[in-house]
C-alpha distance (Angstrom), angle and dihedral (degrees) to the residues before:
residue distance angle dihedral
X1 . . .
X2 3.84 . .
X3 3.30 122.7 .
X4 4.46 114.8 -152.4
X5 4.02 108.9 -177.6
X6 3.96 105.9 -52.0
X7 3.33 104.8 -19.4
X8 4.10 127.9 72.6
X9 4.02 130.5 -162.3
X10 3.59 112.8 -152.8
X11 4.10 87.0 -161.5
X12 3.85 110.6 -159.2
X13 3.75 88.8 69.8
X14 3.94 97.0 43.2
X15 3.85 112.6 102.0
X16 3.62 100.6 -163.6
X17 3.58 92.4 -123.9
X18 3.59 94.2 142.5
X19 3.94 105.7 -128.4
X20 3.66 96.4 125.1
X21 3.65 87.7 50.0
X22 3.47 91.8 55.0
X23 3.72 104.6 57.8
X24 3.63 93.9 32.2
X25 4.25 104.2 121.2
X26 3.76 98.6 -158.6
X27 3.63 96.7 46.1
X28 3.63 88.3 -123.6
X29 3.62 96.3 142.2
X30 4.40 131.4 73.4
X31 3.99 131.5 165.6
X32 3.40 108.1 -108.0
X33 4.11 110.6 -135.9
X34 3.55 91.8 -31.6
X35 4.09 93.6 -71.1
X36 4.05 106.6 80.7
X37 3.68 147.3 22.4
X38 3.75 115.8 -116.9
X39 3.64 133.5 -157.2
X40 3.54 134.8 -143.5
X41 3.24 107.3 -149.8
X42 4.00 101.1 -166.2
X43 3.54 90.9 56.3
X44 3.98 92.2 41.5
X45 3.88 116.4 114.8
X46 3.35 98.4 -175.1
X47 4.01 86.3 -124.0
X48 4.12 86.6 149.9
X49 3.92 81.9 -145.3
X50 3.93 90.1 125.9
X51 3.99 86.4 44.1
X52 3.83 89.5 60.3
X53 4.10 94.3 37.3
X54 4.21 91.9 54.7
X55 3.54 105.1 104.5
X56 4.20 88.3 -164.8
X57 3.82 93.1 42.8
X58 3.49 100.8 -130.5
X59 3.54 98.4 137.1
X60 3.74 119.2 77.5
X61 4.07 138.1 -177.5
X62 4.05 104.9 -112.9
X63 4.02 115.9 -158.3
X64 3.83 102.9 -129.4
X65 4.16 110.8 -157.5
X66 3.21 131.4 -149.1
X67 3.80 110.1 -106.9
């Protein structure tokens, strides 16, 4: 699993079909070779739009704390 900003990918069960990529706002997400989503997490929001648009839930909100 990696974990960008807010938002985490567990990648063997992403299909790469794009739909979190779609209704991301801040463009913050690309398919990587075809295989995996990738996040970016500067431009990340944490929005959880892309969460609720992946239709094999493999992308998850993450609760960052302070340290």
């Amino acid at each position: 699993m990696r974990v960008s900003g807010k938002v985490a990918c567990l990648s063997p069960g992403c299909a790469a079909c794009g739909c979190c990529q779609r209704v991301c706002p801040r463009d913050a997400i690309h398919i990587y070779r075809g295989v995996e989503a990738r996040i970016d997490r500067e431009r990340c929001a944490g929005c959880g739009l892309c969460a609720r648009a992946c239709p094999a839930s493999v992308l998850s909100l993450v609760e960052r704390r302070a340290v």
